[in-house]
N, C-alpha and C positions, 0 to 999 in steps of 0.2 A: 504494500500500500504506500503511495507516496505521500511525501513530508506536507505539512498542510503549510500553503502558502502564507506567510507572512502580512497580515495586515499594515498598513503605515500608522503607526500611532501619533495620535497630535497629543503634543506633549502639554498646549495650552487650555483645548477643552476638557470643562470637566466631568470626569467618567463619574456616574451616578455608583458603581463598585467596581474598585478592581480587587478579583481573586491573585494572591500568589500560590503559584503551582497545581500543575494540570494533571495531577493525580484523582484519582474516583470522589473524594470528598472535595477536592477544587471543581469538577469539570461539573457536578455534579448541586454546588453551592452557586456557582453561576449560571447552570441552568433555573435554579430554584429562584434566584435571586430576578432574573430575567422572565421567568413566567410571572411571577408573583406583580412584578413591575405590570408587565402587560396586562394584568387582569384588572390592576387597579387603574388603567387608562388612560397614564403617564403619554406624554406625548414621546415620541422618539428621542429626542433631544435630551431626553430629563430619564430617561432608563438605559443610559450606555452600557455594556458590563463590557470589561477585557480578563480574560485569563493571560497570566505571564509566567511561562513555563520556561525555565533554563533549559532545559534538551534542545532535541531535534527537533521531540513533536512531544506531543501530550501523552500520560499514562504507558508508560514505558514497563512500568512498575507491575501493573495491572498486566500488562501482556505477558508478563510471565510465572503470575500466578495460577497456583495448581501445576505447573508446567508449563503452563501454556494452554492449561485447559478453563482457567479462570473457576473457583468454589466459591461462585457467590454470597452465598449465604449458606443456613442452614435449612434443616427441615424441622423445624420446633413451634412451639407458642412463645412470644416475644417473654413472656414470662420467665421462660426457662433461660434466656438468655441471659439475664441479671445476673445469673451465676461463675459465668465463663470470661470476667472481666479481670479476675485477679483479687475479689475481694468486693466486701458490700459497700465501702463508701465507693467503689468505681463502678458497680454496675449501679446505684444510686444516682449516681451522678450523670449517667448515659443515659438512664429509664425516661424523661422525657424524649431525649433524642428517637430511642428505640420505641418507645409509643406513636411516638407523630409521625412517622415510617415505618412502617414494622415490615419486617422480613416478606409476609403477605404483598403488599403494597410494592415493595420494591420490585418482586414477578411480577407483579400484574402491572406497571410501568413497562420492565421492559416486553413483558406482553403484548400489549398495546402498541408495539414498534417491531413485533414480529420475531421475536426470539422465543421461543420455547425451551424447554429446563429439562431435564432429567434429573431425577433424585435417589439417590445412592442408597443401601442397603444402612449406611450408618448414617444417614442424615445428611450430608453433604449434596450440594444443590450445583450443579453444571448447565451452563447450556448445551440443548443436547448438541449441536454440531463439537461439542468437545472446544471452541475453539472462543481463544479472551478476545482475540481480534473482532468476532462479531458484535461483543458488548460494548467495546472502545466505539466502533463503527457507527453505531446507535446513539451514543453519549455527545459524537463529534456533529453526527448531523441534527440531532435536536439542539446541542448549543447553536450550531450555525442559522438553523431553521427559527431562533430564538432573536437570531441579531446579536450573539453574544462574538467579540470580537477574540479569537485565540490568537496568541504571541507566541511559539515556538521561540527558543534562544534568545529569549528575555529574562536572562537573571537579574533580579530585583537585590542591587548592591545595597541597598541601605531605605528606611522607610521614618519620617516624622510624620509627626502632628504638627498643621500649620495652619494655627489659626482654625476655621471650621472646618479643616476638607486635612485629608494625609498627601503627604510628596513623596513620590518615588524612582528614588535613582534606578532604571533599568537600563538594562545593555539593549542598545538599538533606538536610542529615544533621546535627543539632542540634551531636553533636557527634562527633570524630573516630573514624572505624570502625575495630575492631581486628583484624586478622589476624594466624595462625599463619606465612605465609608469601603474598608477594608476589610477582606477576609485572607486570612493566614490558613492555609492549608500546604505546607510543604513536604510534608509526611516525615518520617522519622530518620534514620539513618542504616537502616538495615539495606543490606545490596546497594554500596553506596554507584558504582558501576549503573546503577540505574538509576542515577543521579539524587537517591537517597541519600545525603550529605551532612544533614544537619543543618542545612543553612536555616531555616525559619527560626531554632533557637536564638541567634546570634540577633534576629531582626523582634522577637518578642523581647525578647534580651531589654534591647535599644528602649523600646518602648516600655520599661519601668516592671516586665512581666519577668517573674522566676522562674527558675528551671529546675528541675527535679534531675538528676544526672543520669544521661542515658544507659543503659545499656542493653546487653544485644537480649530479645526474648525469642520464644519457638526455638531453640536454638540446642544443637546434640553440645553433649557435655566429655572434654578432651581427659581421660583420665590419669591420674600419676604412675606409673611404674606399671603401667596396663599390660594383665600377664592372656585375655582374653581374644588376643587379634586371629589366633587360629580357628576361631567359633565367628568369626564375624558373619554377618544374615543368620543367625539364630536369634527367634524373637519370642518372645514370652508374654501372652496374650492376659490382661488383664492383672498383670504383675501388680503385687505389693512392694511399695519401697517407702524409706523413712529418712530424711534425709538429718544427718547431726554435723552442729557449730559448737569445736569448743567442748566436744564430749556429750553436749545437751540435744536431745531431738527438739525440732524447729518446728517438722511436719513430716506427715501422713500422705503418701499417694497412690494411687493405683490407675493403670493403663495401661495399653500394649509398649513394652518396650523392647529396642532391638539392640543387638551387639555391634556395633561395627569396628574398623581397623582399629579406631583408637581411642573407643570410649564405650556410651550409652548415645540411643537415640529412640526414634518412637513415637507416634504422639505421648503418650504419657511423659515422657521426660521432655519433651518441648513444651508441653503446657504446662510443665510444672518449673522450665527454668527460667521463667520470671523471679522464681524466690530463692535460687540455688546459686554461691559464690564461689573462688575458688578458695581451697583448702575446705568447705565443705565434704561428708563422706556421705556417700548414697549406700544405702543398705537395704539390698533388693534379695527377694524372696526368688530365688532359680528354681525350686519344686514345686513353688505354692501353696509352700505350709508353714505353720508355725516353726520353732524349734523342736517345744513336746510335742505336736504331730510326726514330724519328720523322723527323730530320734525313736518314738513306738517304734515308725512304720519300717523302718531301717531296721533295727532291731528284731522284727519278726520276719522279715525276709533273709537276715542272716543267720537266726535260728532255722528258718526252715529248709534253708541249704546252703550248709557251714561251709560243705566244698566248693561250691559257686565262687567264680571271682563276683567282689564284693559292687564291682562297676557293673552288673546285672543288676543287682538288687539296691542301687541307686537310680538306674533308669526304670524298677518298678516303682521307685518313689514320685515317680514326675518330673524328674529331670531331664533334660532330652538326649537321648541316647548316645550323643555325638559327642554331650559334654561330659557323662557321668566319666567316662575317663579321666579325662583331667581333672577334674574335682576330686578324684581320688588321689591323682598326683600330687597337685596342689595342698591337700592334708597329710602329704606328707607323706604318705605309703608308694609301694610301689603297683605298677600300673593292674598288675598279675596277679596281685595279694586275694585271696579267698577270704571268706567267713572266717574260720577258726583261726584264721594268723593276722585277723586285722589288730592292731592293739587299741586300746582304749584312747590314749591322746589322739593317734587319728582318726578316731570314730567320734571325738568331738570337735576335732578343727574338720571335720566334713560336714558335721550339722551345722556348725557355723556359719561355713562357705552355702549350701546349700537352703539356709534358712533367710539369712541375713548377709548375703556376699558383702566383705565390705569394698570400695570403688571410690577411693579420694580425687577430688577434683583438682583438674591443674589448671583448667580452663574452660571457658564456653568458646564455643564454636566462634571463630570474628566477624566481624560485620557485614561479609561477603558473605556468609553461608546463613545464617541469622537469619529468619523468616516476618520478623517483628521488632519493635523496640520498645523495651521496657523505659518509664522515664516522660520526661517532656515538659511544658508547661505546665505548670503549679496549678490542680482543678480548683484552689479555692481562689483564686484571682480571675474564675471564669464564673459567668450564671448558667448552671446546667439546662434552666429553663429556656434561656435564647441563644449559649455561646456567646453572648458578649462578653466584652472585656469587662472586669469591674474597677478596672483605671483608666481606660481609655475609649473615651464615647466615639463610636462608629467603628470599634475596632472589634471584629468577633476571630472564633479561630477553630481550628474542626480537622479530624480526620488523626491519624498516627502525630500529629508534632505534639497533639496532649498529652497527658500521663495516663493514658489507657491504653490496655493490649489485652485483644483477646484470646481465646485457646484457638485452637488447629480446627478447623472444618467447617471456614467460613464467615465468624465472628466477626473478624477485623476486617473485609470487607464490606458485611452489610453498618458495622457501625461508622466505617468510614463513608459509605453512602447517605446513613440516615442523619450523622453529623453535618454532612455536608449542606443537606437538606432542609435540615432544622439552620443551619448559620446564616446559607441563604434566603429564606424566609424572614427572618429577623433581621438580616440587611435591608432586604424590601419594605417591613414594617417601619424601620424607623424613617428611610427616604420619605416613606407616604404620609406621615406626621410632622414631617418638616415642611 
């Protein structure tokens, strides 16, 4: 698809909003912002919107989620969704957003424009052609069909407050464009290669707004001294793990988690490293049992064939057959050892390893492979109920540069849509009262 031609921005008239950044919650807030204008029967003149994207082209970001298959949303009651934000003041703090757009609403938008969805066995919502490119396609010609003007390779260097209206230094623009009212939507810093950068922190920054310190969420966890890379693609469906700071357990999780070359990965452990650091130790369940589960069951498969190597009757415990070898190794015995010659110390460093593996953390995954960003602007210097700024009048903000992030299958794109939706609405309302 080729690069959307560059509009000539006049740098003296002034735009009724301009969006920074043409991600789903920018493309998305100036379309909102632009209908909303229209309906209330603004004369042309008095409803300009411009999106100003640093790339090539707009949602770059977007075309390569799911792979490139785009997980819209989920398949839930918006209800449900409160939960998968990281905590109740964040999904608290979304629940207007996600009420005045709910996950519904959003299909049947793009509905309405001819995309149809297919919905996955786990909830996970795709358009059926499989492909983001249709959704981007839809988002570009209803902004343009709006009169919304898009800015490819318009990085917006620096943004004040001047007087009643914002100025903005962009690249391509003589001099600094002036708006009625701004919407910050840059998105966060994850896959900076997609021009995920971080830059909106630095421009809320400017503007008197806090930053909660990024970093990377959704994201596989790099382990220390990781003795598991020979079992890498061995995944453990609905796994229990506990993660401890310090000696203390912090938290409780479970979900599918997988092994790869040089750590943990999985949804479960991507939605759950929002809250995980390094030198953190993850203590995951490889049998799916307790310890006193494990240790019975162990116990009665070695009495009941003492001559059996004992790496049988670990893969009778639920371990997967691939690994109970090494797990034997790893406690210490050797690979061959039977029921009657296992000794005791390593029949409890195999409960151990098997009950509660422990897996120190050396790292999260970097920004490049990171599917989200924990962190952003400070949500109590926002009104949940409009996205406005609560220090700077016409200044709202929406989508990933918040300090929201959701789980894996679709969350952070529909809240970056309904964000977007809700900011630019609330842009529109306030034009229409001035």
């Amino acid at each position: 698809m080729p690069d959307i031609a560059p509009p000539v921005l006049n740098p003296i008239a002034l735009y009724a909003c301009l969006v920074v950044g043409g991600g789903p919650a920018g493309l998305f807030a100036a379309i909102a912002c632009a209908a909303a204008l229209a309906e209330r029967g603004l004369p042309p003149g008095a409803r300009r919107v411009a999106v100003l994207e640093k790339g090539p082209r707009p949602g770059r970001k977007l075309l390569a989620s799911g792979s490139g298959q785009c997980n819209l949303t989920h398949d839930a009651d918006v209800s449900d969704f409160l939960d998968n934000y990281g905590g109740a003041e964040k999904g608290s703090f979304l629940k207007p957003a996600l009420h005045g757009f709910p996950p519904g609403s959003l299909l049947e938008w793009f509905r309405a424009r001819g995309v149809e969805f297919a919905v996955e066995a786990n909830g996970k919502v795709f358009p059926a052609s499989r492909k983001a490119l249709d959704v981007l396609r839809v988002l570009e010609a209803e902004a343009l069909a709006l009169g919304v003007e898009i800015r490819p390779g318009a990085r917006a260097a620096s943004v004040t407050r001047d007087g009643d209206a914002f100025s903005v230094a962009a690249a391509g623009a003589p001099e600094p464009l002036r708006a009625r009212t701004l919407v910050l939507a840059t998105g966060g810093r994850s896959y900076p290669r997609l021009g995920s950068e971080g830059d909106g922190y630095a421009l809320a920054s400017a503007l008197g707004h806090r930053i909660v310190e990024p970093r990377p969420a959704l994201a596989a966890l790099l382990v220390k001294d990781y003795r598991f890379a020979d079992f890498a693609g061995l995944s453990f469906p609905g796994a229990r793990f506990a993660v401890r700071r310090g000696g203390k357990k912090v938290a409780e999780h479970s979900g599918d988690v997988l092994l790869t070359h040089e750590g943990l990965s999985g949804p479960g452990i991507l939605d759950a490293s929002r809250g995980i650091a390094p030198g953190d130790l993850v203590e995951l369940e490889l049998a799916g049992l307790g310890a006193e589960e494990f240790r019975e069951r162990l116990s009665a498969e070695l009495s009941r064939a003492p001559t059996a190597y004992v790496k049988n009757a670990v893969a009778s415990c639920g371990v997967p057959k691939r690994l109970a070898e090494g797990l034997v190794e790893l406690a210490g015995a050797e690979p061959w050892v039977t029921g009657a010659a296992f000794r005791r110390k390593h029949r409890e460093a195999l409960v151990r390893l098997a009950a509660a593996c422990p897996f120190e953390v050396e790292a999260l995954a970097p920004w490049d492979e990171a599917m989200a960003t924990a962190g952003g602007v400070a949500l109590a210097d926002v009104s949940p109920k409009t996205l406005a700024s609560r220090l700077v009048p016409g200044l709202f903000l929406a989508g990933e540069l918040l300090d929201v992030d959701g789980d894996s299958g679709g969350y952070n794109l529909q809240a970056a849509f309904s964000t977007g939706a809700l900011a630019g609405r609330s842009a529109a309302a306030k034009l229409s009262t001035e």
